[in-house]
N, C-alpha and C positions, 0 to 999 in steps of 0.2 A: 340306827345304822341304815343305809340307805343307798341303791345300786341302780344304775337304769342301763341297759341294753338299745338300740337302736341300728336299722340296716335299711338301705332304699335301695329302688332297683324299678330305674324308668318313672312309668308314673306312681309307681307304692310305694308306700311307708309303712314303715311296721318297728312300733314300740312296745318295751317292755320294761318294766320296773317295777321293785321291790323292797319294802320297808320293815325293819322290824324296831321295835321298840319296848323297853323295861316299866313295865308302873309299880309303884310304890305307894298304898294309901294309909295312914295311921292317923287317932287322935286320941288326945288323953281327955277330951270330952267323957262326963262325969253321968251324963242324964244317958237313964236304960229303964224303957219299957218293953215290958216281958211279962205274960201272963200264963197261965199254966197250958193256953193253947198255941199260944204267940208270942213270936218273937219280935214288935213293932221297930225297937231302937238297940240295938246292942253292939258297942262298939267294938270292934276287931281289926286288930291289919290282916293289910289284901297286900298281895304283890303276886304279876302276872307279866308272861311276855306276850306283846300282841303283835302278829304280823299283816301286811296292807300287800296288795298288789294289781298291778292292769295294766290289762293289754290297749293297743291301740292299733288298729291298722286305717291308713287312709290310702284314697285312690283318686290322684286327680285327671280328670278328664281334659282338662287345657288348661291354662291358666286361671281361668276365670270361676272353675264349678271345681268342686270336689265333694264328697262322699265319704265319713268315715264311722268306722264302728268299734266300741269304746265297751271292753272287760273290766269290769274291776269287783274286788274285795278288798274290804276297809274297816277296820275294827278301833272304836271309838270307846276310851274307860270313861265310867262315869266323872263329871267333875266334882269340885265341893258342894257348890251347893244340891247337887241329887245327892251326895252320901251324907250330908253334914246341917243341912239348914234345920231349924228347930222349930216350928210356928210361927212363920212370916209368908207374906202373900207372893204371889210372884206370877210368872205367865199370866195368862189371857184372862185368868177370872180371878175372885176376891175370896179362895177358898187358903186357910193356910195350909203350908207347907210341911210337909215331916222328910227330913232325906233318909237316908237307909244304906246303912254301911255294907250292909250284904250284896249291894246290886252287882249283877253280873256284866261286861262289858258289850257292847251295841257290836253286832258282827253285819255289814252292809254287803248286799250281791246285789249290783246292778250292773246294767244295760243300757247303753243311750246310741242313736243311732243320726247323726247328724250331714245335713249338707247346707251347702254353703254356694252361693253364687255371687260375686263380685266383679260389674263389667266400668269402670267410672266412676259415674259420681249413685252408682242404682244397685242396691246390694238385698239379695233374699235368705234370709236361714231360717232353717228348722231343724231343731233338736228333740226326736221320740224318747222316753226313757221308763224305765220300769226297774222298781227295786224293789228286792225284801229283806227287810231286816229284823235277824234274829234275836230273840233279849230285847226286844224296844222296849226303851226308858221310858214311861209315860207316869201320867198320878193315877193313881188308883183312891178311890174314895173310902176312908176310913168309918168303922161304925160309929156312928154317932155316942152311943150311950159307953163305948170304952174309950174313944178319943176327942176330948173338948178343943176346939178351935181357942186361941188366946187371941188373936187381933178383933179389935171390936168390928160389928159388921158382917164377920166373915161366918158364910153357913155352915161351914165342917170342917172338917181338915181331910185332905189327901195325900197319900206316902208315896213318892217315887218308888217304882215297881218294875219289873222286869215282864214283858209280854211274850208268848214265846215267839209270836209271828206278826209282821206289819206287813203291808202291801201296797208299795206305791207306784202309780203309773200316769205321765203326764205329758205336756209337751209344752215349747216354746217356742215361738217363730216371730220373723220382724222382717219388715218391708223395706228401706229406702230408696227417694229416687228426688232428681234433682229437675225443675224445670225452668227451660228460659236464660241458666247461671244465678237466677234468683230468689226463686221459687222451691223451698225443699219439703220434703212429707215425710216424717217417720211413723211406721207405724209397728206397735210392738203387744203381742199378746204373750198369755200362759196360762196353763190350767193344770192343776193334783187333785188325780182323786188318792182318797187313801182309804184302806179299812183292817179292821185285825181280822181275819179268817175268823178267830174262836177269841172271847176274853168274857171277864165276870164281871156283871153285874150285880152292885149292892142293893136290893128292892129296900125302901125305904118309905115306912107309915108312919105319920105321925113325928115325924125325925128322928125314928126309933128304926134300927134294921132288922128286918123282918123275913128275911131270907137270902138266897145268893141264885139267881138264876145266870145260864151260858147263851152268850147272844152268839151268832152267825155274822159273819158278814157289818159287823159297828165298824161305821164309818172312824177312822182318828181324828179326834179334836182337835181343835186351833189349826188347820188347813185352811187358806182364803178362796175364795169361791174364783171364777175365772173373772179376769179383767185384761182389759186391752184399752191401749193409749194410743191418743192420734197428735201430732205435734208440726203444724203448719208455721214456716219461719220465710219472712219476704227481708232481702236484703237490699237495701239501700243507700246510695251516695257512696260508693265502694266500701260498701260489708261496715258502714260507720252507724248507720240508723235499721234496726232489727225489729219491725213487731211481730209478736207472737202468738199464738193461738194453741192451747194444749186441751185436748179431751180425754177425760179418762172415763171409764164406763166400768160397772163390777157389776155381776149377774147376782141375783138372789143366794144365798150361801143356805139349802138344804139338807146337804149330806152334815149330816149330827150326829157326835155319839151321844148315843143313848147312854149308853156304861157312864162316860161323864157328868149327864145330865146337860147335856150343851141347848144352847138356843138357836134358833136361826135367827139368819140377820138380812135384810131386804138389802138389794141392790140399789144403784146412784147411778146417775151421769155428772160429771163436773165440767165447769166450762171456765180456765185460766187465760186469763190477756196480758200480756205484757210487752214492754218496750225498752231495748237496749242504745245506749247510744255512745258512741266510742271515738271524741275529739280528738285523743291522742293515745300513743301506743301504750302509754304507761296509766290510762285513766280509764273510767267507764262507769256509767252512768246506768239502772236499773230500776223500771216504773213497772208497775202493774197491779192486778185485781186480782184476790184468787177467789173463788167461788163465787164466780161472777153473778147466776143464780140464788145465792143465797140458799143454799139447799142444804138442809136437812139431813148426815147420813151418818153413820155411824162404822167404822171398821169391824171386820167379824173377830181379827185380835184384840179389839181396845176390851181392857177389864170394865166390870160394871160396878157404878156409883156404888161404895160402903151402903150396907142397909137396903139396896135395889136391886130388882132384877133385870134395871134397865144398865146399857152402857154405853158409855163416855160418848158424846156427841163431838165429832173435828169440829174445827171453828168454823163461822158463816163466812159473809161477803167478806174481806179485810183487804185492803191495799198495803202496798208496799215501798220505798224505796231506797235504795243503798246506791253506793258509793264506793267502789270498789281503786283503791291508788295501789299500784305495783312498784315496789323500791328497789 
């Protein structure tokens, strides 16, 4: 069910809306681990009503700039695979999977705080924001010596868990501007940091656990470090012959959880070329090089190689081109 409210008055705006929604979760899944301390797998139906809502209000200063600031609360149920998957890999690393019928649902408070300038063909935003949410879904690392990993390769198994606290605060912004009628430049960044206030740590010897210590302040895992793209496009013979120049850049990726056991992952610069060419309105033509460098890098989300602690390398130099007909 779902209702929205809205009223302006001169230069404001001001929204509101509200969701509410029924979940249902059941299976007649057979497999239940349960030990006289724990309850790892035990299946039960859940049903729960969850409601979402945000405010918005904006303020434009002339046509061209405005300002707005953006309430919300949003509760998110786990899906199948958090409640249901059984020992298969998945996310960012090569650890298997245990889901958990018990999980409680993602409750989201955030804040974003945006503006917006657009005079032409030259346009600036920036979007501040900061959330926390409560019950974050994340894996939690199983003890080795009560729960065996089955995919070959993979070092443990992790169970989707319920966190009581996440913390996330980040920002977006992007540039555009046009020069000449031919000449254009985007340029677009972003950055999250994230971390859990308070979460547990499985201390692990020997691949045996060995205890449970409280970390402060662990960063959350699989978050990508900051990265910003520059994309230089020259148009010619009336917008029919396009080269192009794209840079992308990622910073060092440091903030790691611990509690995970996460890696870092070194930063890149890439450098993409390409050439469009468009004889007629229903055709077009597409050439180019992507990692023009040949460079070396690797994504902080790409999982790692079965049996390594290394991961998946993108591809090097490779060219391209297509053929793009519209019917």
């Amino acid at each position: 069910m779902y209702g929205a409210l809205s009223f302006s008055q001169r230069k404001f705006i001001f929204k509101i809306n509200g969701r509410l929604d029924y979940n249902y979760s059941n299976s007649e899944d057979t497999l239940s681990l349960i030990s006289t301390e724990q309850r790892w797998f035990d299946v039960s139906s859940r049903d729960r009503f969850l409601w979402s809502s945000s405010v918005i209000s904006a303020y434009y200063f002339n046509n061209q700039s405005s300002i707005k600031l953006g309430l919300a609360r949003g509760a998110r149920s786990p899906d199948l695979q958090e409640r249901y998957i059984k020992f298969l890999a998945t996310g960012a690393d090569s650890y298997d999977y245990l889901g958990n019928p018990a999980l409680r649902p993602e409750v989201n408070y955030q804040a974003d705080l945006m503006f917006d300038y657009e005079s032409g063909t030259n346009r600036i935003y920036v979007n501040i924001f900061r959330s926390e949410v409560r019950d974050f879904i994340t894996g939690k690392l199983l003890p080795p010596d009560q729960v065996k990993p089955v995919s070959m390769g993979a070092p443990g198994v992790k169970q989707f868990t319920n966190v009581d606290r996440a913390v996330f605060m980040g920002f977006e912004a992007g540039l555009g501007t046009r020069f000449y009628k031919q000449l254009t430049f985007t340029l677009n960044a972003g950055y999250t940091y994230a971390y859990f206030p308070e979460i547990e740590k499985i201390v692990l010897k020997n691949n045996q656990a060995a205890g449970v210590v409280m970390l402060k302040n662990d960063p959350v895992p699989e978050i990508p470090p900051f990265e910003a793209r520059l994309k230089a496009t020259y148009a010619l013979w009336n917008n029919k012959l396009q080269p192009e120049l794209v840079i992308t850049a990622a910073s060092h990726q440091g903030a790691i959880s611990k509690s995970a056991y996460e890696k870092t992952t070194p930063g890149f610069v890439l450098f993409d070329f390409g050439v469009s060419y468009k004889p007629f309105s229903f055709t077009s033509f597409h050439l180019g090089i992507k990692n023009l460098t040949n460079q070396a890098y690797s994504m902080h989300l790409n999982r790692n190689i079965i049996g390594s602690n290394h991961r998946f390398y993108e591809p090097g130099r490779s060219f391209y081109v297509n053929l793009i007909i519209n019917l």
